[in-house]
Every structure is written in C-alpha cells, then in structure tokens.
C-alpha positions as CSV (number, residue, x, y, z in Angstrom):
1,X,59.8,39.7,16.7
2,X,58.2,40.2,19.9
3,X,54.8,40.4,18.3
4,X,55.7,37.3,16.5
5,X,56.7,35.4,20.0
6,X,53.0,37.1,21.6
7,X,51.3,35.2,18.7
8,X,53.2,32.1,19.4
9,X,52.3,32.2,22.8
10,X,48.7,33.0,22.2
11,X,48.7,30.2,19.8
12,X,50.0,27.6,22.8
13,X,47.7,28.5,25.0
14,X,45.0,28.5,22.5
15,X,45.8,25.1,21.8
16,X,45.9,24.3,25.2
17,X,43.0,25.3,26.6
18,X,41.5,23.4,23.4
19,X,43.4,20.1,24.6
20,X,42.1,20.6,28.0
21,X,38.3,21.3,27.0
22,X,38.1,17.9,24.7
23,X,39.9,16.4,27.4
24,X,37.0,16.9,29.7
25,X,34.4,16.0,27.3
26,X,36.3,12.9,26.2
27,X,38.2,11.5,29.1
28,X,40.2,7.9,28.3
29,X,37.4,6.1,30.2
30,X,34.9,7.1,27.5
31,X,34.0,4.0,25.4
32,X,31.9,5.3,21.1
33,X,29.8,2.4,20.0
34,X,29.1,2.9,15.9
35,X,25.6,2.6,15.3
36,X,24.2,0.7,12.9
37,X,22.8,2.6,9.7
38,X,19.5,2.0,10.6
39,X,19.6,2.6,14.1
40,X,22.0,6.4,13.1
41,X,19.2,6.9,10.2
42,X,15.2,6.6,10.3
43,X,15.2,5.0,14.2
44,X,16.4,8.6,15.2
45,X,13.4,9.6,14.7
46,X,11.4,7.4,16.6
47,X,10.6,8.0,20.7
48,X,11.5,5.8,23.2
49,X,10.3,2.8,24.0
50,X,8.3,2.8,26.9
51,X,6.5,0.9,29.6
52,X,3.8,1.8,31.6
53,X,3.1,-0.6,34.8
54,X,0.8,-0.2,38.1
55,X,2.0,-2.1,40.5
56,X,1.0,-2.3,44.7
57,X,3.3,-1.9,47.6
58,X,5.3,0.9,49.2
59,X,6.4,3.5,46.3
60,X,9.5,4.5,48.9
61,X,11.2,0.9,49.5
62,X,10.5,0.1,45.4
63,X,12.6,3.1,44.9
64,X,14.9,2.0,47.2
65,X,15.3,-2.1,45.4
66,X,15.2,-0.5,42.3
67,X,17.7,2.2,42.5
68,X,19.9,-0.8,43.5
69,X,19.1,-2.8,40.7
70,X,19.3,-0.2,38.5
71,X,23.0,-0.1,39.4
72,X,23.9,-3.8,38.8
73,X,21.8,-3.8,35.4
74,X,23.8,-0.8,34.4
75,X,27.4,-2.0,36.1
76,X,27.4,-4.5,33.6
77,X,25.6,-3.1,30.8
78,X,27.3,0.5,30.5
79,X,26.0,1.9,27.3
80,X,22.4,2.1,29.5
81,X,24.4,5.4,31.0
82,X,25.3,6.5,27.2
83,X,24.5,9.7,25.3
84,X,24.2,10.3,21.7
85,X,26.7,12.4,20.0
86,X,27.9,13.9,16.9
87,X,29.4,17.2,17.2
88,X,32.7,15.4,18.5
89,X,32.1,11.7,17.6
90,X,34.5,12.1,14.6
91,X,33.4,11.2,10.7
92,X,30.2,13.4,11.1
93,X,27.9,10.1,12.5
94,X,26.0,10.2,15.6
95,X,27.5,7.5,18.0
96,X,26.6,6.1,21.5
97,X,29.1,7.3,23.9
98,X,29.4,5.7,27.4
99,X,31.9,5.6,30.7
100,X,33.1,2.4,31.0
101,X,32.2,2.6,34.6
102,X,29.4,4.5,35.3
103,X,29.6,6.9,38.1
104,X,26.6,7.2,40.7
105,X,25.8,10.7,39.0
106,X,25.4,8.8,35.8
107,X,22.5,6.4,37.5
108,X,21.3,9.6,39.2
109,X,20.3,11.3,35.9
110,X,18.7,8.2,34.7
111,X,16.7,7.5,37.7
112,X,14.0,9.5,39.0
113,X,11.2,9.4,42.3
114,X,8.7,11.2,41.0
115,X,6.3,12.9,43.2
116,X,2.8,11.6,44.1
117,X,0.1,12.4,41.7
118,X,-1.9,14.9,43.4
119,X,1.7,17.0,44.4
120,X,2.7,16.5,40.3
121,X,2.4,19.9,39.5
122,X,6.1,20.4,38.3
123,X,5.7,17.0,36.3
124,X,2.2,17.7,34.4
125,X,1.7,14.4,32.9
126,X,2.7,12.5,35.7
127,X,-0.2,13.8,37.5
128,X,-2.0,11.5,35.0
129,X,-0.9,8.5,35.7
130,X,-3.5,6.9,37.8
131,X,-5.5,3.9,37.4
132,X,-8.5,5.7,37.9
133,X,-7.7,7.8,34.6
134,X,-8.4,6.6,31.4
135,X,-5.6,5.1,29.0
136,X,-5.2,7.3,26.4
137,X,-5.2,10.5,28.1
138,X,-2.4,8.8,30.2
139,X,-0.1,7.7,27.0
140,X,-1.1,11.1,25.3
141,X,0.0,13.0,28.4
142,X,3.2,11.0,28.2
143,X,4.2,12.0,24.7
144,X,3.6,15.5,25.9
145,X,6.0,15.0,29.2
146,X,9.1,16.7,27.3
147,X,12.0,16.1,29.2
148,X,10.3,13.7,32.0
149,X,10.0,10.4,32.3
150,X,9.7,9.1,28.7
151,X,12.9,9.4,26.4
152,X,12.3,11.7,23.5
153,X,13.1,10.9,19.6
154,X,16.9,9.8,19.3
155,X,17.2,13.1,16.9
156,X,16.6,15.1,20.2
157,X,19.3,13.4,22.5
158,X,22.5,14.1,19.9
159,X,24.5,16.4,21.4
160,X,22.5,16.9,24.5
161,X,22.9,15.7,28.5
162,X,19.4,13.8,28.2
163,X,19.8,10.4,28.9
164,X,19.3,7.3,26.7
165,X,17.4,5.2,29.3
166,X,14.7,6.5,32.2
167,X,13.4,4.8,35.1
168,X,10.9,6.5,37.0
169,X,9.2,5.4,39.7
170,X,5.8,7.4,40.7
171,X,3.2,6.8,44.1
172,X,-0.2,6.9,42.3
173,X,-2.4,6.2,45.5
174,X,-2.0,4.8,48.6
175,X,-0.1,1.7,48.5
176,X,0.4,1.7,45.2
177,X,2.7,2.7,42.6
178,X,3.9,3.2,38.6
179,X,7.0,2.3,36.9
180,X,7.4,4.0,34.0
181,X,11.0,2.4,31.9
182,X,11.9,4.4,28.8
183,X,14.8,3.4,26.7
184,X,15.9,5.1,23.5
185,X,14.9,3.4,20.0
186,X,18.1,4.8,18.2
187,X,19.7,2.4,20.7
188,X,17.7,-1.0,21.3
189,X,14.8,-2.7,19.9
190,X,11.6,-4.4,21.0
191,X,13.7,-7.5,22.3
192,X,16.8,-5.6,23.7
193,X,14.1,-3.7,25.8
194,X,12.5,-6.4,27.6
195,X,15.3,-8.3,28.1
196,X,16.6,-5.0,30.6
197,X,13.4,-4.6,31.7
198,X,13.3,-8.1,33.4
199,X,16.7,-7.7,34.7
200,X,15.9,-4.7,36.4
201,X,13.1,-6.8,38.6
202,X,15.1,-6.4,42.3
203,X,16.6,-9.5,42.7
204,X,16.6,-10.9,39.2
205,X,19.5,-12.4,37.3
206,X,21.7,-9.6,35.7
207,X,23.9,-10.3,32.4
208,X,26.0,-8.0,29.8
209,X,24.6,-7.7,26.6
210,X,27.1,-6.2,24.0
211,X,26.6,-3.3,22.8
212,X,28.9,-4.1,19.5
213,X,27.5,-3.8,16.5
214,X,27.8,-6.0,13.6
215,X,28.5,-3.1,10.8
216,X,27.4,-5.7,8.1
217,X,23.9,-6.2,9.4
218,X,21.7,-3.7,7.7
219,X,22.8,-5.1,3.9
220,X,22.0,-8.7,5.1
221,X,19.1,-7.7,6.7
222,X,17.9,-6.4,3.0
223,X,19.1,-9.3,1.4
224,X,17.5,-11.6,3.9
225,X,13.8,-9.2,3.7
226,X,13.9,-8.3,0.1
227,X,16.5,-5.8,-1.1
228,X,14.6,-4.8,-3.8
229,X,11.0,-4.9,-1.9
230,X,13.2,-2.4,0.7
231,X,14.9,0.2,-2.3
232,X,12.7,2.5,-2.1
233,X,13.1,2.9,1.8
234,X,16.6,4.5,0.9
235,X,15.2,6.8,-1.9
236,X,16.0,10.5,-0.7
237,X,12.4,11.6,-2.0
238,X,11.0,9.3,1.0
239,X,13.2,10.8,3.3
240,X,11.4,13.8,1.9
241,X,7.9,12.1,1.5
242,X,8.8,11.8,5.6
243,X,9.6,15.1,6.6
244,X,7.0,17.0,5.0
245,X,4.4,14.4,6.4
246,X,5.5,15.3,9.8
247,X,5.9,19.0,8.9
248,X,1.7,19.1,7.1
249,X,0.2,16.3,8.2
250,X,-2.7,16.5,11.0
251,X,-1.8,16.6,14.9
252,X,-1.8,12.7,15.5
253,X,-4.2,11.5,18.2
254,X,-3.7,8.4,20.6
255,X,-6.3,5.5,20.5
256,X,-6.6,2.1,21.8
257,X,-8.7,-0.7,21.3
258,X,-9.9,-3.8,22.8
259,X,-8.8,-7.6,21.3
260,X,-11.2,-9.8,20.6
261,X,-9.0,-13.1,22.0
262,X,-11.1,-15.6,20.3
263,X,-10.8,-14.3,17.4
264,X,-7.4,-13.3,17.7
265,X,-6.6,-16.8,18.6
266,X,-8.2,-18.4,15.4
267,X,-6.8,-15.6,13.0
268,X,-3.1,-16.7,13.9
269,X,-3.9,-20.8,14.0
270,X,-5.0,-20.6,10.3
271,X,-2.2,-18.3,9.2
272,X,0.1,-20.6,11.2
273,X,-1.5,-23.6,9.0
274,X,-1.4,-21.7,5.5
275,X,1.8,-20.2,6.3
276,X,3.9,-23.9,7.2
277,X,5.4,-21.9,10.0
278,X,4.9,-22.5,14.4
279,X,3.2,-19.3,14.9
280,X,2.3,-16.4,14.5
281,X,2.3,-13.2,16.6
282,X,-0.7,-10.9,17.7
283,X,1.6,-7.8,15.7
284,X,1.7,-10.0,12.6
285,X,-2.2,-10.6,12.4
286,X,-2.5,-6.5,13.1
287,X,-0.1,-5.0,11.2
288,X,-1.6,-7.2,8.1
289,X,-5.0,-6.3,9.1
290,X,-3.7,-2.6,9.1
291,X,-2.0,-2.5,5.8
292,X,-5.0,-4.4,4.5
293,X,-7.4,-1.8,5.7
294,X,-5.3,0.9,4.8
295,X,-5.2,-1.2,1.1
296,X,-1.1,-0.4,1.3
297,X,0.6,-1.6,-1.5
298,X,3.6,-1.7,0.7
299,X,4.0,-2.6,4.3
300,X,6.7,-2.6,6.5
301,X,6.9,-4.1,10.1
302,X,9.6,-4.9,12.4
303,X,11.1,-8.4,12.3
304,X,13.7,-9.4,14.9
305,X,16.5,-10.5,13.0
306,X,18.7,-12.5,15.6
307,X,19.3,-16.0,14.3
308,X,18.0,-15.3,10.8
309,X,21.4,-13.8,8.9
310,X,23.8,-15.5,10.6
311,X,25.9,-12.6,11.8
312,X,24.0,-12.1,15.2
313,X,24.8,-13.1,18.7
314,X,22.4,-13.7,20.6
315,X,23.6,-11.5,23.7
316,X,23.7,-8.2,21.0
317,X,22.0,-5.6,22.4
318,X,21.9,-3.7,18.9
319,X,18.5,-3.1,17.3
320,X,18.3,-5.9,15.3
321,X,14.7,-5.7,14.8
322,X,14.2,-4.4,11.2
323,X,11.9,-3.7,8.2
324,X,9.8,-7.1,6.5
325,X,8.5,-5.7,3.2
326,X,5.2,-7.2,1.4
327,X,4.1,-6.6,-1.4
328,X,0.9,-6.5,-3.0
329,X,0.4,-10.0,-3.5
330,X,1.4,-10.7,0.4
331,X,-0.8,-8.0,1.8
332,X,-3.6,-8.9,3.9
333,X,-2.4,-12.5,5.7
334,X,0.5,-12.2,8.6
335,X,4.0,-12.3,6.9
336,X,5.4,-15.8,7.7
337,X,8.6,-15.2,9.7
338,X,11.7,-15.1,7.1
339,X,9.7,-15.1,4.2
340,X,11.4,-12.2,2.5
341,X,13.9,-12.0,0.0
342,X,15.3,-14.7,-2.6
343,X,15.0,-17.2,0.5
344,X,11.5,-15.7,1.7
345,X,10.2,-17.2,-2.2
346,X,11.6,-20.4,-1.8
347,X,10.2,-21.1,1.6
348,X,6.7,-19.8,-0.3
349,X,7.4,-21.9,-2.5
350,X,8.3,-25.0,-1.0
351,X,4.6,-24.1,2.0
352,X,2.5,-24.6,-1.3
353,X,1.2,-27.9,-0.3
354,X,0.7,-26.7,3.1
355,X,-1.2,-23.9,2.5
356,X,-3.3,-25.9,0.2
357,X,-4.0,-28.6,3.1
358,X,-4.5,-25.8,4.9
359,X,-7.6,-24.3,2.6
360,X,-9.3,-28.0,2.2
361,X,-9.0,-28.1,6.1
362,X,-11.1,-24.1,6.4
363,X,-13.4,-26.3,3.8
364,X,-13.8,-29.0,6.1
365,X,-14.7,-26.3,8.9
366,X,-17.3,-24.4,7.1
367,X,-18.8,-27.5,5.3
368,X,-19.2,-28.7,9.0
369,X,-20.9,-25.3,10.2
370,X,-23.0,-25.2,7.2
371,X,-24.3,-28.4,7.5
372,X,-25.1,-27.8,11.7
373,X,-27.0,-24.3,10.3
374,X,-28.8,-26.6,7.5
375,X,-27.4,-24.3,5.1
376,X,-27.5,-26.5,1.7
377,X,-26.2,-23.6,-0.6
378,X,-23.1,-23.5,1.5
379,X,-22.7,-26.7,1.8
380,X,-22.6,-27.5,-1.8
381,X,-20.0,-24.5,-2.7
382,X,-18.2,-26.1,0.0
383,X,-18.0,-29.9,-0.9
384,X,-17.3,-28.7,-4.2
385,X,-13.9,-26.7,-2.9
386,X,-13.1,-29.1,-1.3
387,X,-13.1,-31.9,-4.2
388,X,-11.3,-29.4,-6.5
389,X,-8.1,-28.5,-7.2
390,X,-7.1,-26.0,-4.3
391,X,-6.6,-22.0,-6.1
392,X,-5.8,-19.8,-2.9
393,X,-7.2,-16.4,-4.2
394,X,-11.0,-18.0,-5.4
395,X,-11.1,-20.0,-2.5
396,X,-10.8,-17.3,0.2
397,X,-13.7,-15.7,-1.2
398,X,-16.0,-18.2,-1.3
399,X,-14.9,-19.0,1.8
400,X,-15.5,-15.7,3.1
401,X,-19.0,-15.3,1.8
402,X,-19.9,-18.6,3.3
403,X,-18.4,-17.3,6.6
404,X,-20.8,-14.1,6.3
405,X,-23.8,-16.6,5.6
406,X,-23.0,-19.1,8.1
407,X,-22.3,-15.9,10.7
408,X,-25.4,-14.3,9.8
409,X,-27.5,-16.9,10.1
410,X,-26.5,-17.7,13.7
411,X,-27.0,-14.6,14.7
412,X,-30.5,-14.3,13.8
413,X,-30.8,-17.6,15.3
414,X,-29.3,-15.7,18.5
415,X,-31.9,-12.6,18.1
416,X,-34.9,-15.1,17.5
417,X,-33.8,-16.7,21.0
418,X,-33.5,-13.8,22.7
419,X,-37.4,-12.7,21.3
420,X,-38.8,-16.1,22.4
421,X,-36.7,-15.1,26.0
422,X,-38.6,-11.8,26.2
C-alpha cells in the first residue's frame, strides 16, 4: 500500500510539474492563428521577405523614432511578435502563436542597432552593407547572415525563439544609415509586407490588419487560377522533385540586372492592349520572359488574390498572394490578371476582339516604321496583315521578323552616322 500511495504521489506531482511547464509556455494571453495550407506547406520553405534601404541622417535618433514606431505598428498588429510552432500547437500543424499584448522584451528581440560597418565583426554580413560595395555581394552576404538581420525559411523558426519579423537598423558611414526589414513568408505576402513597412515610417498612420485567416481560401484560389493547371503542385513526387533539387542541385548564386525602362514600358502597353486588361506589372512582363526563356511548359507566379474570390478582406494580413498557372499555350506574353481557371477562359474568350485590335494596331506601328526606313518588303507583309483576317500565332512572327529588319536597319543607319562623325 504504501508503495502504491509513493506512486500516487509521484504521479501528482508528475502531473503537476507537467501542468505548470505548459502553463509557462502557453499562458491565457497567448493568441494560435491557423495558417493557411499554403502558407503551413511550400511557403515554409521560402526566406523572408526582405528590404534593403540606404538612407541619410543620424543612425542613433533613427533608432530611437523607429524603435517607437516599431511599438505602435506591433501594439496593434500582435502576430508581428509571433513565433511558429508545432510541437505544442495541437493537431500536428505549425501555427502562428502570439501575446495579445506584446511585452517590451517581445519588441526587443525583434529589433536590433546593429553596429557600424567597420566594427561588424560579430555580424559578418553586415559589414557588407555599404553603398560603396557592390549589390550582390551585399544580398549574397545577407542570405548567409544566419540568425541576423534577415528572417530565415519559415521551416527554421517552428519550434524555435527566432522571431517572425526583424528590424535592423545599421550606420554604414558617416551620416548615413541602412534599414534592413525582414518579415517571415510563412506569414505575409508581397502586399502584407509593404503595407507594415510604410506604417513603420516614424510618424505614419498605424492600422490592425487581421491576422485571421479565411480557411477556405487555398481551394478558391485553385478554382479561381486553374485547379487542374495547379494538380500537379500537390502531387507528393513534386514535393519530392523539390527536396532532392535542393538536396543535388548546384550552390545557387545571386545576380542582378539592369531594366531597360523603355522597353519595359512598351512590353507591358502592348500586353495591356492584347490582354483587354489596365495594366500590367514589371513581374508579369519578367516572369513570362523567364518561363519563355526557360521554354517552361508550366509557370507559376504569385498573384494577389484579395478582391478576386470573394472571401477576402481587404485589411487580411494573410498571404493571399498565390500560384497563377499557364500553360503552354499562355507561355511567353504576361498573364492577364484573373485569367485562370473556368473564369480565366471566358475573360480570354470574351478579349478576342481586343487582342485582335490590338495586333492590327502593332501592324499599324511597324507599317509606319517600315515605310520611315523605306523598307518596301516590310511594308508589304505589313499592309497585307493588316487587311487580313487577324490569326495571333502567324502574326506575331511576321511581326517579329519585321521588328528584327526594321531594328537592324536603324542601326546600321546609326553605325554609318557615327563613321561619317569620325
């Protein structure tokens, strides 16, 4: 019996103890947002979003404004002090966990003052950020920066202390200063992002954005973008085509590149025009020139859903920003926005006569170029385009090699000015 009543008292205080230890991980004030499937599933995997800006003034009194900013934005926007957790979320998910009030030791692991460049030696890649250094080795140096002022891959925050959001603020030279702002992708998107970023401008207007999620969005989102375009995104053997990409695949290297704006600029007018839509961004004209170049037969880019399914409010703070699918046949023009899906065909559909206005209108535009270079050849392809019945495919290509003509004849023009110069 007595041994009985020792184990029943071992037991108690087992239990106890157990009580007390979940109680200090998981105190009442201790608000779990579900993520959305997407956002618990490949967007772990992605790093956080960050920022990189140079800016001039004192690096101490920015610090000071923004540490106080920092604490309004967050005040009413308490998942920005979150964590990602699994272990004791319940139902074997990871889920955003966040005080309801967050404490000032809450801001303080969020917020760092880095030290100047030339003293960076416990922060190597912050040494790096300078203006004077060039931009890649600065974004590469970032990626390295484990645990500084960019936030890693969501996969690496479950179940650790590292926090979900990072402002750093860095004295690159005299009189000037970086922000770096980092927020986890597992958590926000693109538009979620920015929208903190302004608020936390010292003195700028602060609002909540929820951070509820609407659990139906990822199967409206697929039947909004194409749910059979998007099935093979949820196949396990591309989870594994993933994984053992990362695992084999060369060391990736950072590059960047300079926009030609003129170009730019008349690459999104005529897909605007063909397309029957307002505009269209500088990501959709290079993401389509990248799967084009790439010759994907799928691409995928992200598309900000909010005000497209019909589910969304407009203050969500959930990523809502999800996959677009093309296929072959869409591949190498920017994706109108919306045109996936059952409703992404009819709006295709119903654009017809305004992409074909918008091909006799390129006609116009080259037969007017042709006729300036006194190019008769291209000039006759062109009228005869134009008098035709429109056929999108056909057209583009003799519309392309009048293009390279036209093109190359100006520049020789160019090179035989440039000799007469000399």
């Amino acid at each position: 019996d007595r041994w009985w009543e020792l184990g029943v008292l071992l037991s108690d205080i087992l239990t106890k103890t157990i009580i007390m230890e979940e109680a200090k991980v998981q105190p009442e004030d201790l608000c779990d947002v579900e993520l959305l499937k997407d956002e618990r599933g490949g967007l772990l995997m992605e790093h956080g979003i960050t920022t990189l800006t140079f800016y001039q003034g004192d690096p101490t009194a920015a610090a000071q404004a923004l540490r106080q900013q920092l604490e309004s934005v967050v005040a009413a926007n308490p998942w920005l002090a979150g964590r990602l957790v699994k272990k004791t979320a319940g139902g074997g998910q990871v889920k955003l966990r966040h005080p309801a009030a967050p404490a000032a030791a809450a801001l303080d692991a969020m917020f760092a003052v880095a030290p100047a460049a030339a003293d960076g030696a416990d922060r190597p890649a912050l040494k790096f950020i300078s203006l004077q250094n060039n931009y890649v080795e600065m974004c590469t140096e970032l990626y390295k920066d484990k645990g500084g002022a960019m936030v890693g891959t969501g996969y690496s925050l479950v179940d650790s202390d590292a926090p979900v959001a990072m402002v750093t603020v860095l004295g690159t030279a005299p009189g000037e200063f970086a922000l770096v702002f980092s927020l986890s992708h597992a958590i926000a998107d693109g538009r979620t992002y920015y929208e903190v970023l302004r608020m936390l401008q010292p003195g700028a207007a602060v609002r909540s954005l929820s951070s509820a999620r609407v659990q139906g969005f990822s199967e409206a989102m697929r039947d909004k973008c194409g749910r059979r375009e998007l099935a093979w995104a949820d196949k396990p053997w591309t989870q594994i085509m993933y994984t053992v990409a990362m695992m084999f695949n060369p060391k990736p290297r950072c590059y960047a590149f300079y926009l030609d704006e003129g170009r730019l600029a008349a690459a999104k007018a005529a897909a605007a025009a063909e397309g029957g839509v307002p505009y269209v961004t500088t990501n959709d004209v290079l993401t389509s020139g990248f799967f084009t170049a790439c010759r994907a037969r799928i691409g995928m880019m992200g598309l900000d859903c909010r005000g497209r399914l019909g589910i969304l409010e407009a203050a969500a703070a959930a990523a809502g920003a999800d996959a677009d699918s093309s296929g072959e046949e869409e591949k190498g023009k920017p994706r109108p926005r919306g045109a996936g899906g059952e409703e992404g065909r009819r709006h295709r559909a119903a654009a017809a006569a305004a992409a074909a206005a918008a091909l006799r209108n390129r006609a116009e535009l080259w037969l007017g170029r042709a006729k300036d270079n006194g190019d008769g050849d291209a000039a006759r392809m062109l009228k005869s385009i134009r008098r035709s019945s429109i056929s999108k495919k056909p057209t583009d290509i003799a519309i392309a090699r009048v293009k390279a003509a036209v093109e190359m004849r100006e520049r020789h023009k160019r090179a035989s000015v440039i000799r007469s110069a000399s």
